[in-house]
Structure formats: structure tokens, C-alpha cells
C-alpha positions as CSV (number, residue, x, y, z in Angstrom):
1,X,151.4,125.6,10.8
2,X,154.5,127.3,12.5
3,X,156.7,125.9,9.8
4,X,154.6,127.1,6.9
5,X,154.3,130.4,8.1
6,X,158.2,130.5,8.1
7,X,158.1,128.9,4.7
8,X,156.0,131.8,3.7
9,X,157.9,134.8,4.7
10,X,161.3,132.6,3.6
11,X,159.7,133.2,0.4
12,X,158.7,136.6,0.4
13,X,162.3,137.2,1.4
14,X,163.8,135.3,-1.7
15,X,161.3,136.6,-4.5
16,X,162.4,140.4,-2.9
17,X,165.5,139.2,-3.6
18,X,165.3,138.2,-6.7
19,X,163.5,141.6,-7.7
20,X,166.9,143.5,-5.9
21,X,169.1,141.3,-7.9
22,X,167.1,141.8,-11.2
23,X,166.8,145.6,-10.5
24,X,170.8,145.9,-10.1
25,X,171.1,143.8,-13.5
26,X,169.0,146.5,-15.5
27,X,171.0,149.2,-14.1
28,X,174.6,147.5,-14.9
29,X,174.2,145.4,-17.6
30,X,174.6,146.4,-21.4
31,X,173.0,149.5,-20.6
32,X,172.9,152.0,-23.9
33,X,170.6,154.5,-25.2
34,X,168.5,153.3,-27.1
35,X,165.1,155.2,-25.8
36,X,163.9,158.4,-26.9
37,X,166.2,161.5,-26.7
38,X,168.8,159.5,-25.9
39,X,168.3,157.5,-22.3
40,X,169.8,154.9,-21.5
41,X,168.4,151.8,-20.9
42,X,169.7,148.5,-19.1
43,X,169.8,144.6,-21.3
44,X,169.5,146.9,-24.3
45,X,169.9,144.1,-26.6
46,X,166.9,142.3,-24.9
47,X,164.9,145.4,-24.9
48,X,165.2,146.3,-28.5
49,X,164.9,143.2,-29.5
50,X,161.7,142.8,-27.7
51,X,160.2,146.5,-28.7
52,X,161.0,146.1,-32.0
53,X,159.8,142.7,-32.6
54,X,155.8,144.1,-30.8
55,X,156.0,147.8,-31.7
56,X,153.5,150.7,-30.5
57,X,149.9,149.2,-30.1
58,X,147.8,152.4,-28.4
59,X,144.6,150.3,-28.3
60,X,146.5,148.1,-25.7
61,X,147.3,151.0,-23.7
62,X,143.8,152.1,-23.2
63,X,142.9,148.5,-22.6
64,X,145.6,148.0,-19.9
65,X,144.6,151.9,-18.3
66,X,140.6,150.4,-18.2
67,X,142.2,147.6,-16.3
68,X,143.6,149.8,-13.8
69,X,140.2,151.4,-13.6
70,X,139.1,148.1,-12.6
71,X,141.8,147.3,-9.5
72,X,141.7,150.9,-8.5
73,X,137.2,149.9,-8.0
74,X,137.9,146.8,-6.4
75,X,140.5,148.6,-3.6
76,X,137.8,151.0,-3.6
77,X,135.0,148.2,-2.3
78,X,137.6,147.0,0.4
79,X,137.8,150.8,1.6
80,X,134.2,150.9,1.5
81,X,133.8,147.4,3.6
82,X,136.2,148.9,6.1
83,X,134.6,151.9,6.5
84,X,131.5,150.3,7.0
85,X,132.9,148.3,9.3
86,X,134.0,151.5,11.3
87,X,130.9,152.7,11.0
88,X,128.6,149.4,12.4
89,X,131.1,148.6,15.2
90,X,132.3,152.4,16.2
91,X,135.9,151.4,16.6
92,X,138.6,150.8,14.1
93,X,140.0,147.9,16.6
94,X,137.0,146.3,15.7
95,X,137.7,146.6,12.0
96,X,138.7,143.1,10.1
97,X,141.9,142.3,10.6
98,X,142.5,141.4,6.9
99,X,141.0,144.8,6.1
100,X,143.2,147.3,8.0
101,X,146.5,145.0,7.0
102,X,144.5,145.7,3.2
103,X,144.9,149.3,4.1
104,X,148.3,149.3,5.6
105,X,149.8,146.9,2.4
106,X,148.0,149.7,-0.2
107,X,150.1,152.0,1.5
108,X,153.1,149.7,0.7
109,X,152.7,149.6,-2.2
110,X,151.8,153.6,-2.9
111,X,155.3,154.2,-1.3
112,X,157.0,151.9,-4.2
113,X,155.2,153.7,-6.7
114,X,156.5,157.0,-5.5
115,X,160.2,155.8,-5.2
116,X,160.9,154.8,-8.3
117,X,159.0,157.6,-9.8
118,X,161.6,159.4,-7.9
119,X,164.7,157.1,-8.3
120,X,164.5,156.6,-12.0
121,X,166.0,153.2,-13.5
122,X,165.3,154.1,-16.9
123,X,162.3,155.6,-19.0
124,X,160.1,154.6,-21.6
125,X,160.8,153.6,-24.9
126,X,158.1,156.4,-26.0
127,X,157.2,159.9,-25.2
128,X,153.7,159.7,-24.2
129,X,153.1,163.7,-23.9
130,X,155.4,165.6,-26.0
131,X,154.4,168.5,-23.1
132,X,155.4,166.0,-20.3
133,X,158.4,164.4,-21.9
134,X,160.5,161.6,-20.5
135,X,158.6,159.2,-17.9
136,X,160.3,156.8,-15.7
137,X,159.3,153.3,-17.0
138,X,160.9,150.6,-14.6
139,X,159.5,148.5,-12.9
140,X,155.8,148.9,-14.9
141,X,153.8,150.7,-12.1
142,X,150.7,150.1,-13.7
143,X,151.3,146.3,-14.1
144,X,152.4,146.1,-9.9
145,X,149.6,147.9,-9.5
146,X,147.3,146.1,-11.2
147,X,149.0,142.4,-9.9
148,X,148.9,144.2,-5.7
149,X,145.6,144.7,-5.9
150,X,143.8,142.2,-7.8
151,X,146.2,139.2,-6.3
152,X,145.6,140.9,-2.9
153,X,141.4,140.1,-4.0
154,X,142.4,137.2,-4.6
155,X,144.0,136.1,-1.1
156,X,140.7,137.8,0.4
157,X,138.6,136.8,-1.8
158,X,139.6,132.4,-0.7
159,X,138.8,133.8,2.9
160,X,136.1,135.9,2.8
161,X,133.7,134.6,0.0
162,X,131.8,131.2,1.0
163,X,130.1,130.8,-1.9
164,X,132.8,128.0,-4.3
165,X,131.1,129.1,-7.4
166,X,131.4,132.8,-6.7
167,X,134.7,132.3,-5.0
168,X,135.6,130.7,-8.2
169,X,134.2,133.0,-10.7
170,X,136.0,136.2,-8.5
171,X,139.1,134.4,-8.7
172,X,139.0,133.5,-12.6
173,X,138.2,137.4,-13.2
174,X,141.2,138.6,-11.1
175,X,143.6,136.3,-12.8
176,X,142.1,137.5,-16.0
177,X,142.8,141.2,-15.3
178,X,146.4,140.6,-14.2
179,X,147.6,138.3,-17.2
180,X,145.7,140.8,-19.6
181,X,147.0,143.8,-18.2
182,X,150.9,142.4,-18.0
183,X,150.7,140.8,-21.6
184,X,148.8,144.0,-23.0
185,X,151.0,146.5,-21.1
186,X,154.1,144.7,-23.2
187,X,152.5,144.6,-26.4
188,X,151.5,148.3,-25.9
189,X,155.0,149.0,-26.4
190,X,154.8,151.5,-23.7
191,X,157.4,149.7,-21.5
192,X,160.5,147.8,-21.8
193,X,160.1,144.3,-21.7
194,X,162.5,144.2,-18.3
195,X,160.0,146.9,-17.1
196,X,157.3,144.5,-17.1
197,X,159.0,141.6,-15.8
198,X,160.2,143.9,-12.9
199,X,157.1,144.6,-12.3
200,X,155.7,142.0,-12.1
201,X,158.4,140.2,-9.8
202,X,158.0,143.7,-7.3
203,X,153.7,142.9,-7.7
204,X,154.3,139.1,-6.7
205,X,156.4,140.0,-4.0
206,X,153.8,142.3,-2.3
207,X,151.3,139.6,-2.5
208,X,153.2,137.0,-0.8
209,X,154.3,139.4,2.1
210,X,150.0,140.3,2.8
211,X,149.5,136.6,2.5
212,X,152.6,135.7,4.9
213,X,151.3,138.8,7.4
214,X,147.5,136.9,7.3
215,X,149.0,133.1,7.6
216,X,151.0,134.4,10.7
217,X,147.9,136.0,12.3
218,X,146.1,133.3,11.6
219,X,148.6,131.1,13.0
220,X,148.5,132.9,16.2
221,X,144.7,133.0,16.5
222,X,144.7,129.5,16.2
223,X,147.9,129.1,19.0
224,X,145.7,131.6,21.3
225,X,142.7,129.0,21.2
226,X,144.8,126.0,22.0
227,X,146.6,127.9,25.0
């Protein structure tokens, strides 16, 4: 069990990694401007390639923001389980485990939405709001968003669900919401195609570091027994 738990966070560490070294190619690598007004963008052969091969689909855009209606619910109903909890055992020591770690990985992921909103890689290949103008576009914070929080389900979901059809069903509807909302959010043409993969490597990488976090807890449950 020890040894899979170090498997696990080995890698987390390398899919963080990968996302670093992926981020650093965007920003170095044939980086023109090619976006609106002028900005710059990184693998701007891949890019335009890409963008002009899908084009600007809106009803994809709405699709993919109803999505992110949906992930935003279901962190929502893990709130409201926690604060039930809070409630029925008067102490947030008493909490679920796998809920407040929940709470403290949302938080996680919050603060990676908010620095690349603030440390811009590139924007996105459309103005949205003429009144708004420019938007930072890299890595796809809707699509990490979507993938933290429905893949996040999914690890609690295995754990907390004993019901295999339900489990199953829960599972099937989560995957469905993250491949739609990647695949749609590219086809939008909303986002660079680098965007998306970026975020999608960042979303991955969250998930593995909860389920790492959980294995090595319950690793140490389970070491606290034997002793």
C-alpha cells in the first residue's frame, strides 16, 4: 500500500511537470500574433491551424457554460453534505475527511484560476464582449474547472456511493460532462487548441493530487489499525 501511495504522488509530480513544461512551450515557441488586435499567441502554426479548421460555434459555448452550471451544482452538494455534517456532529473535526480535503482542493483550484487570470499566457482567439475586450485564454479555466470538479466526483463518488449501478451511472455522467465540455469548449472556437490541452493537463493534475492526499490517509488509517 506504502508503495502505491508513493507511485501516486510520483505521478502527480510528473503530470505537474509535464503541464510546467507544456506551459513554458506556449510561451517560447513560434509565438506570433495571430489573435485579435494583435496578441500574441504561442505554437501559432498549431493554433491557427486548429481555429481555422473548427471556426466560431456559439451554440457550443452555451453548451459548455450549462456544463459548468452543472460542476459548479455538484461542488455545491459536497458543500451542502459538509455542512450538514457540521451541523449533525457540532464539530468540523468530525467532518468527513474526504469532505474538508474537498474543500481545501476547491480552494486549490480557485487560486489557479485567479493566477493565470492574473499572469496572462495568451488570450483568446475572439473578443467575447466588445465592452470587456481581450480575455486571458490559457490554460481553458472553464475546462479545469469543469475536469477538478467532476473528476474530484468521481474519486468520491467510488468511495462514498455503495450502490454499483448508481456508482456506475454517477461515474458514466461525470465522464460525460468532462469529455463534452473539453471537446465542445474546442469546437466553440473560444480557446486555442493549446488552451484546452493545458487545461486539461492542469484539471488532471489536480485530480491525481486529491486522489494521492485520500490513498495516503487511507493508508495511514489502515497502518493505525495494524499498530
Amino acid at each position: 500500500m506504502k508503495k502505491k501511495v508513493k507511485s501516486s504522488f510520483i505521478v502527480t509530480g510528473l503530470l505537474f511537470l509535464l503541464f510546467v513544461l507544456f506551459t513554458v512551450v506556449v510561451s517560447t515557441v513560434d509565438v506570433r500574433p495571430i489573435g485579435p488586435e494583435g496578441s500574441e499567441v504561442g505554437l501559432a502554426m498549431l493554433n491557427g491551424f486548429v481555429f481555422q479548421k473548427f471556426g466560431v460555434h456559439m451554440i457550443w459555448y452555451s453548451i459548455t457554460d450549462r456544463l459548468g452550471v452543472v460542476a459548479l451544482l455538484t461542488a455545491f452538494c459536497f458543500a451542502i453534505i459538509g455542512l450538514i455534517q457540521i451541523v449533525n456532529k457540532k464539530s468540523l473535526l468530525k467532518v468527513d475527511i474526504r469532505i474538508i480535503l474537498l474543500g481545501i482542493y476547491y480552494v486549490i483550484v480557485i487560486a489557479a484560476y485567479v493566477f493565470f487570470e492574473i499572469f496572462i499566457i495568451n488570450y483568446r482567439p475572439i473578443i467575447l464582449e466588445e465592452s470587456v475586450g481581450l480575455e486571458a485564454s490559457y490554460p481553458s479555466s472553464h475546462t479545469m474547472l469543469v475536469i477538478c470538479i467532476m473528476g474530484s466526483a468521481n474519486v468520491l463518488f467510488q468511495q462514498m456511493i455503495q450502490n454499483k449501478m448508481i456508482r456506475v451511472i454517477m461515474n458514466a455522467l461525470s465522464v460525460l460532462v468532462i469529455v463534452v465540455t473539453a471537446v465542445g469548449r474546442m469546437i466553440s472556437g473560444v480557446h486555442w487548441f493549446t488552451d484546452i490541452v493545458g487545461g486539461m493537463l492542469l484539471g488532471i493534475t489536480m485530480i491525481q493530487l486529491y486522489a494521492s492526499v485520500l490513498q495516503l490517509i487511507a493508508w495511514k488509517k489502515e497502518n493505525n489499525k495494524e499498530i
